[in-house]
C-alpha positions, 0 to 999 in steps of 0.5 A, spaced: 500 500 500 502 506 498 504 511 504 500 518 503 505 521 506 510 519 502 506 521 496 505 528 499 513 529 499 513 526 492 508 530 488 511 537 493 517 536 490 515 536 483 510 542 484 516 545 488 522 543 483 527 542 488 527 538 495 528 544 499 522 548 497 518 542 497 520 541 505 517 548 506 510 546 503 509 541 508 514 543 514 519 538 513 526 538 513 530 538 507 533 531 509 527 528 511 524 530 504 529 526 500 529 520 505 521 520 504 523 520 496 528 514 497 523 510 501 517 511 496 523 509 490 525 503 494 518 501 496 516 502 488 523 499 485 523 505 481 527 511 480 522 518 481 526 523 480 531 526 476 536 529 480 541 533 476 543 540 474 538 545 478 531 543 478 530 536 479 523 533 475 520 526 474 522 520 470 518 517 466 516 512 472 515 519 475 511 522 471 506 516 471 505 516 479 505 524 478 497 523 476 495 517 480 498 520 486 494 527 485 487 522 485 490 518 491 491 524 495 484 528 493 480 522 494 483 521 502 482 529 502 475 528 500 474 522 505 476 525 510 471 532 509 466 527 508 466 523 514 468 529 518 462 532 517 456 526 516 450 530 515 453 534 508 451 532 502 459 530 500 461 530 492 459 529 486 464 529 480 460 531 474 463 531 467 461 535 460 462 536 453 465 542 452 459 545 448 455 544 454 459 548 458 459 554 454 451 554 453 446 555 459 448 549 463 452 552 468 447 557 470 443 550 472 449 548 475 450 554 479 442 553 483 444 547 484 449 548 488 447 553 491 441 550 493 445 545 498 450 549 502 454 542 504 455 539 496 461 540 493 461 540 485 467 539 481 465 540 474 470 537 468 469 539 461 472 534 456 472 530 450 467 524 451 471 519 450 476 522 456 469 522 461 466 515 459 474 513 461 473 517 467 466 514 468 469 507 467 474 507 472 471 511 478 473 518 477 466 521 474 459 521 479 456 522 472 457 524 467 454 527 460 457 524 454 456 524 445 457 518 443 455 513 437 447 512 437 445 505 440 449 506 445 450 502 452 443 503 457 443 510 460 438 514 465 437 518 458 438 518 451 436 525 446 439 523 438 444 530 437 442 534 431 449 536 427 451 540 421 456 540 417 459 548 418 463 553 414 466 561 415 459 565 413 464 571 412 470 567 409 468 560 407 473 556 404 473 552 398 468 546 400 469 544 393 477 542 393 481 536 391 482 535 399 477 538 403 481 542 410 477 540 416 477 542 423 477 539 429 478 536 436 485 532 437 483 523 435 479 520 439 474 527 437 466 522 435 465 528 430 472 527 427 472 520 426 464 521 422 466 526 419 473 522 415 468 517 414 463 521 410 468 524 406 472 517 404 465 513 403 464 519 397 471 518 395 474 525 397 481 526 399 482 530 406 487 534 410 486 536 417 487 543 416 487 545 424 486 541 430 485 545 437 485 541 444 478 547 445 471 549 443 472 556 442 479 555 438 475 550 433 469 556 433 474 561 431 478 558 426 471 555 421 469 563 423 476 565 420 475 560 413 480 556 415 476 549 414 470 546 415 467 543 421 461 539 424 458 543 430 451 541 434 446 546 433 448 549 441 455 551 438 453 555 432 455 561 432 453 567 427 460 567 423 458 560 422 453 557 415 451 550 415 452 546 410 447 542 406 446 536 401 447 541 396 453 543 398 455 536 397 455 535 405 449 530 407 447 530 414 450 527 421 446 522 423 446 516 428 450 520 434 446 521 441 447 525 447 447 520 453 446 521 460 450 516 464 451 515 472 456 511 476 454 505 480 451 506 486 450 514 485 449 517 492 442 520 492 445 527 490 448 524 484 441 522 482 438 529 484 442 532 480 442 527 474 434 528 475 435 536 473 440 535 467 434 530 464 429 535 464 435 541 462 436 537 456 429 535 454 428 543 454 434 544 450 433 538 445 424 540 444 427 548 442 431 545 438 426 541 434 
């Protein structure tokens, strides 16, 4: 079992970039510091951080440890607040995709929160299949995700509505021997839907610009530099849909899914129960 303490030395280090700063952060000697690191090192049989030159930085063993370490030491903060204090609510880790987080969702967050003084609400917007990943190994409450229509059970299922985009001001060729695309890194449900679409027309393609964010892939359609496919909440005014008249026919067979971990607390549940009803209105005014 992996000592907490030796845990908290090893992650101080890395954020201080030396033993001695990392002593201060958790009222340590220098020395004790160091001898921490070398038990966790020999409890482990692998070397953790590089010791050499001015700052010492993590080994690749290290950087592996460094995120799993951070869990560990969250999760025994979280226990131990729960557990003091019996008659709150606790936490619920909740994941979204990133349109959803840009669009009126927060403010639904933001009452729920408030209405329950004692809940802690951790929100993480991501790429779905980062949160069903999160979801699946216990780190996600719940979670919303976009995913391939027909997916696995879940508290609630809506069919998405998505287009193909390009810049309204600056639109870039749709028609070209290669059509430039935009979109999240692999991994992106849109991205693999939509290079299969443009191979089964036997159309060439490059990705033209790639952006880790929503608001990056946004603006570059809006500036011409590709075309994209956007759910009809992130449209933005810049942005024209693209039609099969364009050559674009439509995205179908994607789905938003609403999914909670096993044994969800109570409050997960409450909150799942309002997420229902906030994405029923969305998708009806959409319709």
């Amino acid at each position: 079992m992996l000592d907490l303490e030796l845990l908290r030395s090893f992650v101080s280090v890395v954020d201080a970039g030396g033993f001695t700063r990392a002593g201060e952060r958790v009222h340590r000697t220098q020395s004790t510091v160091s001898q921490q690191i070398r038990r966790l090192e020999d409890d482990l049989g692998q070397q953790l951080l590089n010791r050499a030159g001015k700052d010492v930085t993590p080994t690749e063993a290290g950087e592996r440890l460094l995120s799993y370490a951070r869990r560990l030491l969250a999760l025994a903060e979280e226990a131990r607040d729960v557990v003091a204090r019996p008659g709150q609510d606790g936490a619920i880790r909740l994941g979204i995709p990133e349109d959803f987080a840009a669009y009126r969702l927060p403010r639904l967050l933001g009452s729920f929160a408030r209405a329950r003084p004692g809940l802690r609400l951790d929100v993480r917007a991501d790429q779905s299949l980062n949160l069903k990943r999160d979801l699946e190994r216990g780190d996600l409450d719940l979670a919303l995700l976009k995913r391939e229509a027909g997916g696995p059970e879940a508290i609630a299922v809506w069919p998405e509505r998505v287009y193909w985009v390009n810049s309204r001001n600056h639109p870039c060729n749709a028609k070209a021997d290669s059509v430039p695309l935009i979109f999240f890194p692999g991994g992106c449900l849109y991205r693999t839907r939509a290079i299969h679409a443009i191979e089964a027309a036997g159309r060439r393609w490059h990705m033209a610009y790639s952006s880790s964010n929503l608001a990056g892939i946004q603006a570059a359609v809006a500036a011409g530099l590709g075309l994209s496919i956007l759910s009809e909440i992130s449209i933005q005014a810049e942005h024209r849909k693209l039609t099969a008249r364009d050559g674009f026919p439509p995205i179908d067979r994607t789905e938003l899914a609403l999914v909670a971990a096993p044994q969800a607390s109570p409050a997960t549940l409450r909150l799942a129960d309002r997420l229902a009803e906030f994405c029923e209105d969305v998708y009806a005014k959409a319709a």
